[in-house]
N, C-alpha and C positions, 0 to 999 in steps of 0.2 A: 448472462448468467455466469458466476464464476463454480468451477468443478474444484475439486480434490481427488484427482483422478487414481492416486496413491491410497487411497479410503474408499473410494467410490461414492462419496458425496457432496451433497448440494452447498456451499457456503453460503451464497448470498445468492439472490433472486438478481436483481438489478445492478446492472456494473456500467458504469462511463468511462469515456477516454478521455485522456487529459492529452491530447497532442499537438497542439497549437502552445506557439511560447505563451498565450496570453491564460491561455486553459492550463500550463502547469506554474505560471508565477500566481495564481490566484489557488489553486488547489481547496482546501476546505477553508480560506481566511473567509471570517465572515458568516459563515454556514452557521445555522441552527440544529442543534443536537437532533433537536424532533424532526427534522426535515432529511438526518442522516442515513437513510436505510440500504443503501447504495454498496459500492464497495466502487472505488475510484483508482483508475490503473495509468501510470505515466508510463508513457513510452517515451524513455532516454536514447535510443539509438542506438546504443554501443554498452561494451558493459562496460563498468567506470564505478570506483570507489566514490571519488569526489563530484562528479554530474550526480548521484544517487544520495549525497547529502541534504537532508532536508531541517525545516524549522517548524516552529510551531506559531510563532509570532499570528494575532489575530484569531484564532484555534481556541476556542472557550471549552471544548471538553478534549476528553481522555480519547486519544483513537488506538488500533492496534495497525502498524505498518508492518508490510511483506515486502519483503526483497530478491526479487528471483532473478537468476543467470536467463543465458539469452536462450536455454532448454527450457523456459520455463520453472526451472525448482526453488526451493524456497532456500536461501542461501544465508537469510537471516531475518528476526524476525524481532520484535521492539514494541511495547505498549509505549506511547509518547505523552507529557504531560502538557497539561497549554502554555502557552507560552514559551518550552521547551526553547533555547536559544539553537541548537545543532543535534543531528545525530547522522553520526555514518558511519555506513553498512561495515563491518568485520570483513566481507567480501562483495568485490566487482558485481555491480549489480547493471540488466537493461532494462528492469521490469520494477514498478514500484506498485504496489495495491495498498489503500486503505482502509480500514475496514471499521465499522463500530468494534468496539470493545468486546462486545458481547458476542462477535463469533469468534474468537482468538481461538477457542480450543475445539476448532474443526481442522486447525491447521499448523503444524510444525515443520522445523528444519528439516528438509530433505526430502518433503512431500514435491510431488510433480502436479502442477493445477495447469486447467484448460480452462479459456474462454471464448 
């Protein structure tokens, strides 16, 4: 379960880890929209501008990505289009969540989430 501990609410029900290299070089490539209900969290390690750059390549719909410091807070936040070639983060991030689209507005910059 992912929180928004800054709201005091539930974002998403079910969340996975992505922390094996083989689980974050596949990330949602491939994934069916309808099969998305999830919210998908990378653990990079370290915080890092460039580890925390990602693509869309394979990615057939719209998702909403979170970017959090290694406090967990949301340090930047990006609706991404498919096929999207790059995007990265404004700031160092060790936390990357995905989300459908459709919960985007449980959560903003600067919000603190628990999982």
């Amino acid at each position: 379960m992912l929180l928004n501990e800054t709201k005091g609410v539930e974002v998403i029900e079910k969340l996975r880890h992505a922390v094996s290299f083989l689980q974050k070089a596949r990330g949602l490539m491939f994934e069916r929209k309808k099969n998305f209900d999830y919210a998908l969290l990378f653990h990079l390690g370290r915080e890092s501008r460039a580890r925390a750059s990602i693509h869309m390549f394979f990615v057939f719909f719209p998702i909403c990505v979170l970017f959090l410091d290694s406090k967990k807070r949301v340090v930047d936040k990006a609706i991404l289009r498919p096929f999207q070639p790059n995007y990265t983060p404004v700031k160092s991030s060790a936390f990357i969540v995905e989300l459908p689209v459709e919960k985007s507005s449980l959560v903003k910059i600067g919000d603190l989430l628990k999982w």
